[in-house]
N, C-alpha and C positions, 0 to 999 in steps of 0.2 A: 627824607633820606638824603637830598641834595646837601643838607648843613651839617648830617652826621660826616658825609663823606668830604666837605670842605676842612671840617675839623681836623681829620685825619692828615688831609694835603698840607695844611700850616704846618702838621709835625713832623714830617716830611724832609720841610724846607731847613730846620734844626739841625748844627754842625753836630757832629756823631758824637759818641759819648767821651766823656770826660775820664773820671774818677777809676781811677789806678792806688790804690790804699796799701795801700802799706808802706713691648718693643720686641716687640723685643729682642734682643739679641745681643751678641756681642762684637765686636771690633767693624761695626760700621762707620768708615769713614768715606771719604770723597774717593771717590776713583780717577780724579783728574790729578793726582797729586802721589808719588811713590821716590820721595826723594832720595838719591843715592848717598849709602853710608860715606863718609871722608870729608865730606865737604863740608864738617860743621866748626862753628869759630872755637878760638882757647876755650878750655873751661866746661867745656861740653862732655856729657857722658852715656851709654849706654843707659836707658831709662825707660822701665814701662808706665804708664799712666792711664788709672781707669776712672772713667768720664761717665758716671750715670745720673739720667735724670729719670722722670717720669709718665713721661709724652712718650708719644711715639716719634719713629725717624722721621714722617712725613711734615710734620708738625715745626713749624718756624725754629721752635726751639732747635728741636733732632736735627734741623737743618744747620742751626747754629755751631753747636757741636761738632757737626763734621766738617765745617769750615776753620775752626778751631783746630782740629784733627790734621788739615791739611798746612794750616800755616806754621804750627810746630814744628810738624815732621821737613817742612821745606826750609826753616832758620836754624833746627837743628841740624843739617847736613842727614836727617834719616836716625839719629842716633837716640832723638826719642820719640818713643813709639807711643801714642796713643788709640787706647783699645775705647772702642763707645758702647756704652748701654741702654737700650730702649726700654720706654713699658713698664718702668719701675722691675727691671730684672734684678738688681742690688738692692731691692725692697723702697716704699715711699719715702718722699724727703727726708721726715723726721729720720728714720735709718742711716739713709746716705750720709744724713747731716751727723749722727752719731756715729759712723761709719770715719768720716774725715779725721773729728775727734779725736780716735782711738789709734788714726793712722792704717786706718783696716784698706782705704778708700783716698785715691790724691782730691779727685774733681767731682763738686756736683753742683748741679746750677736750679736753686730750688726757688720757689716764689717765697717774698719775706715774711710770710704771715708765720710759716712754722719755727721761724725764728724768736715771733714773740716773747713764748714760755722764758726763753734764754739772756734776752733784751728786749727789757719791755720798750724799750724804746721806739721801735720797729711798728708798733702800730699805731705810727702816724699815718701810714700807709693803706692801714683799715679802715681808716676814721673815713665813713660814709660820704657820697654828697661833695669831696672836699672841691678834687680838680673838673675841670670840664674839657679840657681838652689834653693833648699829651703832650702839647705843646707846656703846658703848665709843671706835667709831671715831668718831664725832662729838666724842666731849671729847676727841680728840687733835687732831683738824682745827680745831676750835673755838674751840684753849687756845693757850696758847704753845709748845707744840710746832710747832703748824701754822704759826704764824706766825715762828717761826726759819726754817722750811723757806723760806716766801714771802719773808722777808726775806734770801733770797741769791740768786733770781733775777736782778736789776738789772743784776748785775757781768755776765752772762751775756746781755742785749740784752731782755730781759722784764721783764716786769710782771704779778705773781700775784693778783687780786682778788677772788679766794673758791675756794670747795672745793665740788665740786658730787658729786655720788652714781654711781657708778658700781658699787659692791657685792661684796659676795663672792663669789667665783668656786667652779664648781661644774663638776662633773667627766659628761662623756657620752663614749658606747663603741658599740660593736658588738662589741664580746665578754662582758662581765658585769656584773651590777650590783659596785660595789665595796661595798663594807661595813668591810673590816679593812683593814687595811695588806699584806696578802697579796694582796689582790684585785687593787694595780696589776700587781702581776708581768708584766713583757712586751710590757706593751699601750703599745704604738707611738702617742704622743702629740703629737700638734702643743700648741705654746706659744710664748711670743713670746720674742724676745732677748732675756733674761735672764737673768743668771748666776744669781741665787740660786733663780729658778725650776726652772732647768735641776737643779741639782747638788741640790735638793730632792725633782724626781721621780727622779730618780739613785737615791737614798738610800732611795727609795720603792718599789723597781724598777722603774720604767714605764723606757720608752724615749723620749725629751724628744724632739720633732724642731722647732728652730724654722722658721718661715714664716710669711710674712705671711697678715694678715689678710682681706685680699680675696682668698686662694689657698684658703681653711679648707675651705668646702662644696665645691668640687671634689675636694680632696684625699681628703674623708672619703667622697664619693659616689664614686670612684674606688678607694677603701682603699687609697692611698696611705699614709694614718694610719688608725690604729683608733680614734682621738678627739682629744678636743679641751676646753679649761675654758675658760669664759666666766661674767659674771654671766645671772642667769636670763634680764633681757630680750633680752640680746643672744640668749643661745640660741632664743627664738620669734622675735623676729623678723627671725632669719637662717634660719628654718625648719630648723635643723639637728635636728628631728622626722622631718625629710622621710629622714633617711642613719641617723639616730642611734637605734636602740632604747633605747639606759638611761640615763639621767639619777639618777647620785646626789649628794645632797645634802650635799657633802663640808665647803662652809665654809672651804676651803684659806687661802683667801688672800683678806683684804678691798681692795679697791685703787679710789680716789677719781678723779676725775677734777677737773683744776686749769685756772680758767679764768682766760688767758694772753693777753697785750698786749704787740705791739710795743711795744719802748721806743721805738724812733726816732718810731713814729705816737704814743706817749705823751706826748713832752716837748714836740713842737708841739701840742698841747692845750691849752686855755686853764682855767684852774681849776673854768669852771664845768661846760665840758667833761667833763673828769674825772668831777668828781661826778656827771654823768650817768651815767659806763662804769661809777661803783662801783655807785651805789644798783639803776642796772639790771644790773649782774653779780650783786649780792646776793641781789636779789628775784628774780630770775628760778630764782638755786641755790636758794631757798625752795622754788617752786612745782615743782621740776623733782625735789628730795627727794621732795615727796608725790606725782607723779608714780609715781616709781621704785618707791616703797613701795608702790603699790597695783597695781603692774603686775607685781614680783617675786609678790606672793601671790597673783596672778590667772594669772599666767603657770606654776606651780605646775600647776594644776587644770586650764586649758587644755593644755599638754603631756600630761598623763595621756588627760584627751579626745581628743587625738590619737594616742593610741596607744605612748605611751613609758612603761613601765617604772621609774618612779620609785622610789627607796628613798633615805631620811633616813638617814645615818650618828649611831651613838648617841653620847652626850660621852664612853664609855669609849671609845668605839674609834680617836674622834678624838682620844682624849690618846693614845691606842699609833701614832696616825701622828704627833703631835707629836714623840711619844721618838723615833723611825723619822730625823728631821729636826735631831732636837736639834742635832747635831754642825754642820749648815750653819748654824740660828739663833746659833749660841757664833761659827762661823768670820765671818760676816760683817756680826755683831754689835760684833766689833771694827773690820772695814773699815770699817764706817760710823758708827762712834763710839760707845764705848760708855757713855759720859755722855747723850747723846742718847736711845739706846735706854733707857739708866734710867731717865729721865724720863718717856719716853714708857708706858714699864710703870706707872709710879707713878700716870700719868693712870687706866690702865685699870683699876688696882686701886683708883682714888679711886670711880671711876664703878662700878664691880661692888660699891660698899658701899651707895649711893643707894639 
């Protein structure tokens, strides 16, 4: 557990994010923050903006958002107002993210997997096994990789303004701790729409089942599925402690969350505007990373407090589920370009010499 939670501290030490491109409920935002109308630069207009994700408020993300919420409304002089949504109140990603599209919806900050369907490019990000620390995944999101990614959104009715922490996903059961690549054998998995997900726990033997996310803690408290992979916060503060005995430390798959802008609410923006949604999109992924960082290594030790079964899978056993997977990294490592992926590898091995 010592090397899982060193890992964490390296990413830590990582200058804040980069890349500027181009629940439930509503209007929860910061209570330390209720800026007075007048005070905002040229250029500024009365403006409402609604911000849903899919987390709950307590949830680093939710937390994000309302920091987001707060720096807005403080560079706007008050004049624009952002209203928050929890819990998938404005329906799951895929939605919010057709939501943006249609201009129904300004903000949602979704993880990039459901963006695939739309650019396949994005699942570099799936591709199993790849990073081992986030120190790794950061000089991907940070570098020009990340920024080719953001720079194709547009053609698609969005606008990508930073890369905010969502983490590595890790693997809980009611039947065994996993440890080797033997261990998935069987175990009846919920996972989201994903092909490379899917044909990776395939490959892995589990039994992939997708379903949505506001379905997950019925399913598992029901044994419909025998589990489920989430980053750590998501697993506490969906209490899936409450169905779940084992939580192992699998590392599968790192996956970011990309915070997204109507184009249509974009273009009627006035520049200073703008500059508003970057520097508060930016600063808020800052504070919403250290967040995540200190809630993933808190949320660790709290799970076991609650009675869950924790075990760390070791870096050999996780290169024998690498091999286990190779064959789907090599298959759709081409689908999604294999210049891109090279590049992308070139980052992680630039960053694992630091």
């Amino acid at each position: 557990m010592k090397k899982w939670v060193k890992s964490l501290a390296i990413s830590l030490a990582l200058p804040g994010l980069l890349l500027m491109g181009c629940g439930g409920g509503n209007g929860g935002g910061s209570a330390t923050t209720n800026a007075p109308k007048g005070d905002a630069p040229a250029g500024v207009q009365e403006r409402k903006i609604k911000v849903g994700i899919g987390l709950n408020e307590d949830h680093p993300e939710g937390q994000g958002i309302k920091k987001f919420k707060e720096l807005v409304e403080q560079k706007s002089g008050g004049k624009m107002q952002v209203q928050n949504f929890f819990s998938a109140t404005l329906g799951d990603d895929q939605k919010m993210t057709e939501a943006l599209q249609g201009g129904l919806q300004e903000v949602t900050v979704p993880s990039t997997s459901p963006l695939v369907g739309m650019i396949k490019e994005y699942g570099v990000f799936d591709l199993p096994f790849v990073f081992n620390t986030e120190q790794e995944a950061h000089a991907v999101l940070d570098g020009p990789v990340g920024q080719k990614l953001l720079d194709k959104l547009p053609e698609h009715g969005l606008i990508g303004l930073a890369y905010w922490e969502n983490g590595f996903r890790n693997l809980t059961n009611s039947k065994r701790p996993v440890n080797t690549p033997q261990d998935f054998q069987g175990i009846k998995l919920r996972t989201m729409q994903n092909e490379i997900h899917l044909e990776a726990f395939k490959a892995l033997g589990a039994n992939p089942t997708p379903m949505a996310f506001s379905e997950v803690f019925s399913a598992l408290e029901g044994k419909t599925v025998d589990g489920q992979e989430n980053p750590l916060a998501t697993i506490k503060s969906n209490k899936y402690n409450e169905v779940q005995p084992y939580l192992s430390l699998t590392k599968h798959v790192y996956t970011p969350f990309v915070f997204l802008v109507s184009k249509k609410f974009w273009d009627g923006l006035s520049p200073e505007e703008q500059k508003i949604m970057k520097e508060a999109a930016v600063e808020a992924g800052k504070y919403q990373r250290e967040v995540n960082f200190k809630e993933n290594a808190k949320a660790v030790e709290d799970l076991k407090a609650a009675g869950m079964k924790v075990n760390e899978v070791s870096d050999e056993n996780r290169q024998k589920m690498k091999e286990a997977v190779q064959p789907v990294i090599d298959k759709y490592s081409k689908e999604i370009g294999e210049d891109l992926v090279n590049e992308m590898m070139a980052e992680i091995e630039k960053a694992r010499k630091k």
